[in-house]
N, C-alpha and C positions, 0 to 999 in steps of 0.2 A: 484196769488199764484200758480195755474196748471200751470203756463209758466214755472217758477220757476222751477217746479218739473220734468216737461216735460226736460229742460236742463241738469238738475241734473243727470235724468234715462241716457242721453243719453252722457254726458261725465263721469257717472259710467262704461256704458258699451265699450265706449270707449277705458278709461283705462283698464278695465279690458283686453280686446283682444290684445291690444298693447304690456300688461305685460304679459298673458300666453297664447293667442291664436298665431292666424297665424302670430301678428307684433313681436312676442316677439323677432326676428333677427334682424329686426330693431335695436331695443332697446337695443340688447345685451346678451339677456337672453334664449338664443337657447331651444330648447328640446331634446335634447339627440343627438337624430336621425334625426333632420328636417333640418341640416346643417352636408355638409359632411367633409371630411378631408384633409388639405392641396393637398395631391396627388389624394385625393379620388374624382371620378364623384359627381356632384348633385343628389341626390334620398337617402337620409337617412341613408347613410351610418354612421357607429359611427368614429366622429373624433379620433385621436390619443391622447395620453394622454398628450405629451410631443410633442414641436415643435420649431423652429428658430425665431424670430425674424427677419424680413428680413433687419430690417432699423440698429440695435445696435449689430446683432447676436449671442442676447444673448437667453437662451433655458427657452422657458418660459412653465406653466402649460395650456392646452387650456381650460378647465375649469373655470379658473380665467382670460382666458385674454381678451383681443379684440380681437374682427375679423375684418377683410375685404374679400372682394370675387372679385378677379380681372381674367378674363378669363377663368371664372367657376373651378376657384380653389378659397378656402379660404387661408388665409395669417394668423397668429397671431400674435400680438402683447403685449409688458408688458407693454402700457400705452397708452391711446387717442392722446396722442401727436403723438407718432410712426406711429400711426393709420393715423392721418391726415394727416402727413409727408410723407408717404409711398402714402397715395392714390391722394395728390398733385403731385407726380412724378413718378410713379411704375416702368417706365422704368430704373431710376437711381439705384433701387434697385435691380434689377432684369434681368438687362440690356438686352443681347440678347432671352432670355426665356422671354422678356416684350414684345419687340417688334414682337415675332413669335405669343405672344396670340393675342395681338393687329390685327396681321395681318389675322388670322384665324377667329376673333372675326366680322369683316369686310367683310369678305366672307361668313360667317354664312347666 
């Protein structure tokens, strides 16, 4: 029964971090300030309220949408699909501004 409990305590505190601690960008569930904004650098800066779609370029709310973060810039999207579409090929979407992160990102 302690094994049990011992498991339990610790895929509790698991999800809990996952969902509001440091994973919550993982997951999707950002903190306001712990992901920055499309154009914005990494360090907490507040995303924009309003942003592109890069895959359908349709203007979605960033509050409700996905993210991805491709050469320390975040990307939005209106749906997972877009999501994994986009970071299966970022070049296609992004074309020469992909290949210049890529290249920077390399020399980093």
């Amino acid at each position: 029964m302690s094994t049990l409990l011992y498991f339990a305590f610790w895929a509790a505190l698991f999800f809990v971090m996952m969902r509001f601690g440091c994973g919550a960008h993982v997951m999707g569930h950002g903190h306001g300030g712990h992901s920055g904004g499309h154009s914005d650098p990494p360090g907490g800066r507040t995303p924009p309220t309003r942003d592109i779609d890069p895959v359908c370029g349709m203007n979605v709310e960033t509050n409700s949408a996905k993210s991805s973060v491709f050469g320390g810039r975040v990307y939005y999207f209106c749906s997972a699909e877009h999501r994994e579409t986009f970071e299966a090929a970022p070049e296609r979407y992004l074309g020469e501004q992909a290949r210049t992160l890529a290249t920077e990102h390399r020399h980093a």
